[in-house]
N, C-alpha and C positions, 0 to 999 in steps of 0.2 A: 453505617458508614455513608459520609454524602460522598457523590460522586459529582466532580462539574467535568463538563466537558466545553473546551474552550478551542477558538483560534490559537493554533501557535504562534509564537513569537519567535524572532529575530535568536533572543537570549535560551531558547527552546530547545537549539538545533544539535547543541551538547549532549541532552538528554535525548533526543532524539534519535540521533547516531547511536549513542548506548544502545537502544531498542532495538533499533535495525540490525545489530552484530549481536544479540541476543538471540535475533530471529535466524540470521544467518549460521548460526550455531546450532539452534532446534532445527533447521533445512538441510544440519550435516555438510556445512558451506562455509566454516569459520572463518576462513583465510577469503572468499571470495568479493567482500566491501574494501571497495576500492574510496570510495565517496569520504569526503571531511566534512565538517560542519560547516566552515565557511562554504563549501562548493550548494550544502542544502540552503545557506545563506544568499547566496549570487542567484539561486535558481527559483528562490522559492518567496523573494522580497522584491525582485528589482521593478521593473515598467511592467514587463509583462511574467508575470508567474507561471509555471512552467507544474505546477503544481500546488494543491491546498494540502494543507496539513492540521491535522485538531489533533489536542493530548488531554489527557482524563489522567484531572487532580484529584488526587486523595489525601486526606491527611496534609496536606500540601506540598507533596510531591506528585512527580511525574510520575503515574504509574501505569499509562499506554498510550497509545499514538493510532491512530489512521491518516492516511495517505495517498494521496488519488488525482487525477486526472482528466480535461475532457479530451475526448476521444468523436470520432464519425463515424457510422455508420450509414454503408448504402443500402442497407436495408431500412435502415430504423429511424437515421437522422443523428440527432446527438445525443453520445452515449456517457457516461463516465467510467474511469475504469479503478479499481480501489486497487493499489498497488500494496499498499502493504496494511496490514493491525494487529498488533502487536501488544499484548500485555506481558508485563513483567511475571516472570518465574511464579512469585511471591505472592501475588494478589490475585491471582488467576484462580476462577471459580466462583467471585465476588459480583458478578453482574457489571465489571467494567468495559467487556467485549463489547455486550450487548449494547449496551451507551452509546459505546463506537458506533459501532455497524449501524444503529438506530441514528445518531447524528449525521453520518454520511447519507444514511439515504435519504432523510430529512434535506437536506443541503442538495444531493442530487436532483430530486424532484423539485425543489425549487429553482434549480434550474431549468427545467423544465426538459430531461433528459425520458428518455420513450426506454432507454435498459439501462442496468448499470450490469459489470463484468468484472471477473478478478480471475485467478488461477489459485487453486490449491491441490498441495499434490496429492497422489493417490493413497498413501500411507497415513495420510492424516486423517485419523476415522473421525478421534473429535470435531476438529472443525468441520467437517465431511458435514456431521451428523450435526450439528451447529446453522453452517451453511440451509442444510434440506428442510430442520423444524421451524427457520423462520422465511421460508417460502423461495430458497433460489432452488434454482434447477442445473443439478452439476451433471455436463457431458461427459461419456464416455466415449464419445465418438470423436473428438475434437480432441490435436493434439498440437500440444506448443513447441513453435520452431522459431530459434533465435539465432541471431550471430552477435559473438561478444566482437571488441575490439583487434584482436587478432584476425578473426575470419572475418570479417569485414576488409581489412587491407590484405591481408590475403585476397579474396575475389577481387579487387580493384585491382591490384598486382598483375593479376593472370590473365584478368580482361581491359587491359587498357588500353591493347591492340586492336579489338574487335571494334 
């Protein structure tokens, strides 16, 4: 099976979102994409991209996606951060992951990024064990703390007097 791994496109962003709400499904988070295609369109094409994206054709379809970002570090300078990768249900096991992850880092380092970073959770032993045999180093120490859009205007709410 050949696998290419390409720039996404514009025309992508269909399949794309499929991926993402498949992932959010394996995350036990079905309901929580809020995102449409057009919004990965406006965010991910215009002057300035807010984000890169590559998908791994098979067969000649869409059968995975990475996703990612630059990011700072004060320790390290510029970093990238791989937001999402995702292979389809179906093809998973094929060495399409790998492609991924091998093209992102390939494309990080050419940017000339000193780390790259991502989040996976703790229950995810494959990836886990994915992640560690091709050289990251997953914290245990380190713990991800977010506000969605709700607690966001909520804190601005409560402190808008201070």
């Amino acid at each position: 099976m050949k696998i290419e791994i390409r720039q996404a496109q514009k025309q992508d962003m269909k399949y794309v979102l499929e991926l993402i709400k498949e992932l959010a499904i394996f995350e036990r988070e079905p309901y929580a994409v809020v995102i449409k295609s057009e919004d990965l369109i406006q965010h991910g094409f215009g002057n300035k991209p807010l984000f890169s994206c590559f998908v791994a054709v098979t067969n000649n379809l869409i059968s995975g996606m990475c996703l990612g970002y630059p990011r700072y570090s004060t320790w390290k300078g510029p970093t990238m951060h791989l937001e999402d990768l995702i292979v389809t249900k179906s093809q998973r096991g094929k060495g399409i992951g790998f492609a991924l992850f091998k093209h992102f880092i390939n494309f990080s380092n050419k940017k000339g990024v000193r780390r790259i970073e991502w989040a996976v959770l703790d229950w995810n032993i494959d990836a886990i064990n994915f992640y560690k045999n091709n050289g990251a180093y997953v914290s245990r120490e380190w713990q991800i703390a977010q506000m969605d859009e709700s607690a966001i205007k909520t804190f601005i709410s409560k402190n808008e007097n201070i």
